[in-house]
C-alpha positions in Angstrom: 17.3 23.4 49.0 14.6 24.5 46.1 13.4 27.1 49.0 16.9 28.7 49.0 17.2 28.2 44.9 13.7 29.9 44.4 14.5 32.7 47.4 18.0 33.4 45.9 16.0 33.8 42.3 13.2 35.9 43.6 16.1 38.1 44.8 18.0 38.7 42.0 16.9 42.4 39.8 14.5 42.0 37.2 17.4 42.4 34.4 19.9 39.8 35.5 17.0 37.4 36.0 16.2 38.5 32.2 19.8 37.7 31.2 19.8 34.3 32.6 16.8 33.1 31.5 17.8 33.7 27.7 21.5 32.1 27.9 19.7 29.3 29.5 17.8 29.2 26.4 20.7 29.6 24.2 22.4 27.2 25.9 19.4 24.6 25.6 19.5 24.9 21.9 23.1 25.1 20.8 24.3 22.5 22.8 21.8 19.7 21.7 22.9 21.4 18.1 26.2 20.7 18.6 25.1 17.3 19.3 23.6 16.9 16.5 26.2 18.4 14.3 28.7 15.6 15.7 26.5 12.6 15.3 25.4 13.9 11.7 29.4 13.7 10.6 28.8 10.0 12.1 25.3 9.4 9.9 27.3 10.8 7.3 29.9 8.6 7.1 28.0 4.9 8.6 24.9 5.8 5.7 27.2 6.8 2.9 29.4 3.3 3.9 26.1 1.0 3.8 25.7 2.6 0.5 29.0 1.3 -1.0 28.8 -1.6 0.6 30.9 -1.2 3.7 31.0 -0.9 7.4 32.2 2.7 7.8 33.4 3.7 11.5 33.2 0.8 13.6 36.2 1.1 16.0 35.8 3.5 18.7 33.3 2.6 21.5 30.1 0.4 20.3 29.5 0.6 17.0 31.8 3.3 16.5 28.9 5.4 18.4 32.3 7.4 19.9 33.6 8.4 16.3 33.1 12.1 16.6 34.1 12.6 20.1 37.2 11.1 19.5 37.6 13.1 16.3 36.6 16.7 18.3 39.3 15.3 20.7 41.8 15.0 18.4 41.5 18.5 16.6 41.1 19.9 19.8 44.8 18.5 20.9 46.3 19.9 17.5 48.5 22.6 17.0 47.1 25.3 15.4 49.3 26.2 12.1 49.4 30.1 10.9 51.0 30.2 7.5 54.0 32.7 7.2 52.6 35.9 5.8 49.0 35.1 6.8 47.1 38.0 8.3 46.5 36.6 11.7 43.6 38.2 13.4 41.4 37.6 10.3 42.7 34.0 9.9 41.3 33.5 13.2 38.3 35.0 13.0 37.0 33.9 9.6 36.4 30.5 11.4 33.9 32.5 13.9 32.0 34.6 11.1 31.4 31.3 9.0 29.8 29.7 12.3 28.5 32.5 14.3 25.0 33.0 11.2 24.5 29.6 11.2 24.1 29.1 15.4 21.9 33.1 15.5 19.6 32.0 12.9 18.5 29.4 15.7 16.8 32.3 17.6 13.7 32.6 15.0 13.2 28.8 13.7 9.9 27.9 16.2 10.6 24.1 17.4 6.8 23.3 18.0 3.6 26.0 18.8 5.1 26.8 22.0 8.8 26.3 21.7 10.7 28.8 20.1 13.4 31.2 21.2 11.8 34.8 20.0 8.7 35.0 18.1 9.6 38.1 15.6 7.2 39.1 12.8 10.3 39.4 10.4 11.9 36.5 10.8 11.8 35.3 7.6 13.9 38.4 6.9 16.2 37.8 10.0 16.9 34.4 8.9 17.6 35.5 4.8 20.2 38.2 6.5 22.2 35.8 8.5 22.4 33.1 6.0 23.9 35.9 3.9 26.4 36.4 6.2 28.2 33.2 5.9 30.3 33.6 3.0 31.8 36.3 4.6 33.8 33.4 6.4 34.5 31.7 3.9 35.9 34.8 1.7 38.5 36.3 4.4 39.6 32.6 4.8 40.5 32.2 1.7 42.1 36.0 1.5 43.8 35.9 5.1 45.1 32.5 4.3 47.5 33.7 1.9 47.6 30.9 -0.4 46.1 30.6 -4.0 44.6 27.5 -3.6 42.8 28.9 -0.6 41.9 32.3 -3.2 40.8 30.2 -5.4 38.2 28.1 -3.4 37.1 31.1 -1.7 36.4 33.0 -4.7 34.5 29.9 -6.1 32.7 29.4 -3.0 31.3 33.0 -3.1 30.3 33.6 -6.8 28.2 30.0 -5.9 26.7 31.3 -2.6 26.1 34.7 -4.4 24.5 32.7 -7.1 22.1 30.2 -5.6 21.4 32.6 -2.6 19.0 35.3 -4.9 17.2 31.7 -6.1 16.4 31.1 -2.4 15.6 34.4 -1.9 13.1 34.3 -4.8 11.5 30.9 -3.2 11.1 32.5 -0.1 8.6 35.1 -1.9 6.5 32.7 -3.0 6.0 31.2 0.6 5.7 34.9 2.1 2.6 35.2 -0.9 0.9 32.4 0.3 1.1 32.3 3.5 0.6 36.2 3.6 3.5 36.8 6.8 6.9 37.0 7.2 6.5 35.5 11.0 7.2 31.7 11.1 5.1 30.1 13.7 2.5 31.7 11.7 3.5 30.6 8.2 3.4 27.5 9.6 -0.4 27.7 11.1 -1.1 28.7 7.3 -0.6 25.1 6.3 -2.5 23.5 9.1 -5.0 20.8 7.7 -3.0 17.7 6.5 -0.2 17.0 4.1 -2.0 18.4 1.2 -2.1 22.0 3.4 1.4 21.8 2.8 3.4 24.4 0.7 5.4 21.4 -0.7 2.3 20.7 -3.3 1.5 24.2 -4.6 4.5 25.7 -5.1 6.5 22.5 -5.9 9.1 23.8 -8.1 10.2 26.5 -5.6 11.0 23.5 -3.2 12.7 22.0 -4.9 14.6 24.8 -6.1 15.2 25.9 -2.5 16.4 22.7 -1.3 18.7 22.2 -4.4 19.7 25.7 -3.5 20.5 24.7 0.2 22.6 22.0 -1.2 24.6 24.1 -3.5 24.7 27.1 -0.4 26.1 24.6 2.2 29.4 23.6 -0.6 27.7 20.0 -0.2 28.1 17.8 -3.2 27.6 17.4 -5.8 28.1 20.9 -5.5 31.3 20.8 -4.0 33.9 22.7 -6.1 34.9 25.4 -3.6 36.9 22.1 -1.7 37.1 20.4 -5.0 39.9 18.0 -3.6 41.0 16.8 -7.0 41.5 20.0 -8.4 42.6 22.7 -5.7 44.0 20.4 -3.1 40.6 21.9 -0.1 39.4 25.2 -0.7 39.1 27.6 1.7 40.4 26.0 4.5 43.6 24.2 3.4 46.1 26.4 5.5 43.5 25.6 8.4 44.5 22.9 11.3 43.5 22.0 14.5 40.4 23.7 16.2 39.9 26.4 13.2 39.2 23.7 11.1 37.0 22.5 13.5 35.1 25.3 13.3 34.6 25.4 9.8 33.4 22.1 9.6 30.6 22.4 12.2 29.6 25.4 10.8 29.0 23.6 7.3 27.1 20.9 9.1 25.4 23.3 11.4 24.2 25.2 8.3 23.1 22.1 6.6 20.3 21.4 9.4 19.7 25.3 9.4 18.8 24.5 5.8 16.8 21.4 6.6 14.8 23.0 9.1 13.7 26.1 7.3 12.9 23.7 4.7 10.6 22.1 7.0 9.3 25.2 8.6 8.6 26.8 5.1 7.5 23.9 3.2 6.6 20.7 5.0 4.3 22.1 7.9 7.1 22.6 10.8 6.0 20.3 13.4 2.3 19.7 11.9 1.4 16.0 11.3 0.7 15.3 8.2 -3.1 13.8 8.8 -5.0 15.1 11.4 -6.6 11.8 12.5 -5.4 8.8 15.5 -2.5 7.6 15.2 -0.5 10.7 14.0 -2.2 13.1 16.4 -0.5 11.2 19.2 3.4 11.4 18.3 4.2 14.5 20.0 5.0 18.0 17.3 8.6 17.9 18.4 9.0 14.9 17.3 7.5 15.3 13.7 9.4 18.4 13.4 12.6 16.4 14.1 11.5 13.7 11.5 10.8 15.5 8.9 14.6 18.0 9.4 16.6 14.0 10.0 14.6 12.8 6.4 15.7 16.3 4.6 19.4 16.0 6.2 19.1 12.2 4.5 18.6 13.3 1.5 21.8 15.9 1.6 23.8 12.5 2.3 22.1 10.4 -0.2 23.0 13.4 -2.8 26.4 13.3 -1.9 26.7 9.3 -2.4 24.6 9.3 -5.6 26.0 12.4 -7.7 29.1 12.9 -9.2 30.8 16.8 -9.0 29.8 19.5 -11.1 31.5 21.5 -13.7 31.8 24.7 -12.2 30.5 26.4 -15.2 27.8 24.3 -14.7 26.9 25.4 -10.9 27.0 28.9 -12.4 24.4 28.1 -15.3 22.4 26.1 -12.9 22.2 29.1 -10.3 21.3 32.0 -12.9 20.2 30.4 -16.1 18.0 27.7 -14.9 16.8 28.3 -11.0 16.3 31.9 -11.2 13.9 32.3 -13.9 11.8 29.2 -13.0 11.4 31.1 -9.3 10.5 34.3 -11.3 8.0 32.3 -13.3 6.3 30.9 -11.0 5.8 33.8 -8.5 4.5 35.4 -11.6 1.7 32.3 -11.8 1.3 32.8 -8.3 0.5 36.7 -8.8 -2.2 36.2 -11.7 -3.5 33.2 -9.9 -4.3 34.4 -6.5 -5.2 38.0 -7.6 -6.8 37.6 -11.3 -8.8 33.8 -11.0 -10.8 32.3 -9.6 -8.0 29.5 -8.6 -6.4 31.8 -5.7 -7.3 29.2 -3.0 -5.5 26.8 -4.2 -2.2 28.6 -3.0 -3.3 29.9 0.5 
């Protein structure tokens, strides 16, 4: 049987073995993301429980382990809803364009030394281009919709994105100075030698600024107001039912581990242990990689349990009066540092 198998490869052209070969690798990564996209709405909902004191889901199958599937289930069975005077094609595809940069950006983030889907020398840029993309989505949802509500959320949700998306941008210089490269595997290699090799120490504020950025990028609380249920009833997606609505909520969860593992990548040392000494040497780089996107992805849940919403004025002063001139600043100590003292080391 393998003899046929490997004879039936070996016979196939050089292209369509090509083609296979990299949806098999697609495949291998987006459905295990899927996975985990499920299970985190599951996390989500058991951690944020324990934290008020209650059970959370606790019904379907042991534990409630069968939560999501049973929830996927259900919006797969519902009937999809297209209000009146919507534009139809772009109400259906606005689901699509909010998911689609979240799953791509996959292709560039290196799992461990050896695992990775393409190995591109600009994929820091790649990555800063898709992410971009997303609030494309979220805007001709809201338009297509044709509901003010929707307007309303969607307009929110983009000024926010727009906002906190140059602050990222700006952290994401600092890490291309330091580590001197815009390829990730190798940004990565730049912080080998221990948990004070990491990027997280020497440029601390654009961390946090990044990850506080993520936060506010993914419409995750407490920077919520685009879906602000108290005031404008969802967002973007209250005309949306069924398997749209689906969509859009993977594709916020999908980009929330997107976030955690650039994060990780960028500033943590990817799948580098933190001390290069027995034990840590012996858990396996996948699995620290993993670790350290699962304790980032905590602490987008623990956020939301903790903080209450804010004022949307607020988000907007946060994004360009507070975020944006500390990551200017401190590329600017960065620049005299490593080019005008003697202290340069300390950020390479």
């Amino acid at each position: 049987m393998i003899d046929f198998v490997l004879a039936f490869w070996n016979g196939l052209p050089e292209w369509s073995r090509i083609g296979i070969a990299n949806l098999a690798k697609i495949v291998a990564i987006v459905l295990p993301l899927m996975l985990c996209v499920a299970y985190l709405t599951y996390a989500e909902r058991k951690i944020i429980g324990y934290m008020q004191v209650r059970i959370g889901p606790n019904r379907v199958g042991p534990r409630g382990w069968l939560q999501p599937i049973a929830d996927a289930v259900k919006l797969m069975f519902k009937e999809i809803i297209l209000p009146t005077k919507a534009n139809k094609f772009l109400f259906l595809t606005a689901p699509i364009l909010a998911l689609a940069p979240a799953l791509v950006a996959w292709a560039v983030i290196p799992f461990t030394d050896t695992l990775w889907l393409t190995n591109i020398d600009a994929g820091l840029l790649f990555i800063l281009a898709l992410t971009s993309m997303g609030v494309y989505g979220v805007i001709i949802a809201g338009w297509a919709s044709n509901s003010k509500y929707a307007l309303l959320g969607s307009l929110r949700s983009a000024a926010q994105i727009v906002a906190y998306e140059i602050a990222m941008g700006f952290a994401l210089v600092g890490v291309l100075m330091a580590a001197g490269s815009l390829n990730l595997r190798e940004i990565v290699h730049a912080q080998a030698g221990g948990i004070h090799q990491w990027y997280w120490l020497p440029l601390f504020p654009l961390f946090l600024v990044y990850f506080i950025s993520g936060v506010a990028e993914t419409n995750r609380a407490p920077f919520d107001v685009a879906e602000g249920e108290s005031e404008i009833v969802a967002g973007f997606h209250v005309e949306y039912s069924g398997m749209p609505f689906a969509v859009f909520f993977l594709a916020e969860y999908a980009n929330m581990i997107l976030i955690a593992a650039l994060a990780t990548v960028l500033f943590l040392g990817g799948w580098l242990p933190p001390f290069h000494a027995e034990p840590f040497t012996w858990v396996p780089p996948l699995v620290w990689f993993l670790a350290k996107i699962s304790f980032l992805l905590f602490c987008f849940l623990w956020f939301r349990a903790t903080f209450p919403r804010y004022r949307y004025d607020q988000i907007m002063r946060l994004g360009w009066k507070v975020f944006i001139p500390i990551t200017l600043v401190w590329i600017g100590v960065m620049g005299v540092a490593m080019f005008l003292t003697p202290w340069g080391h300390l950020f390479h």
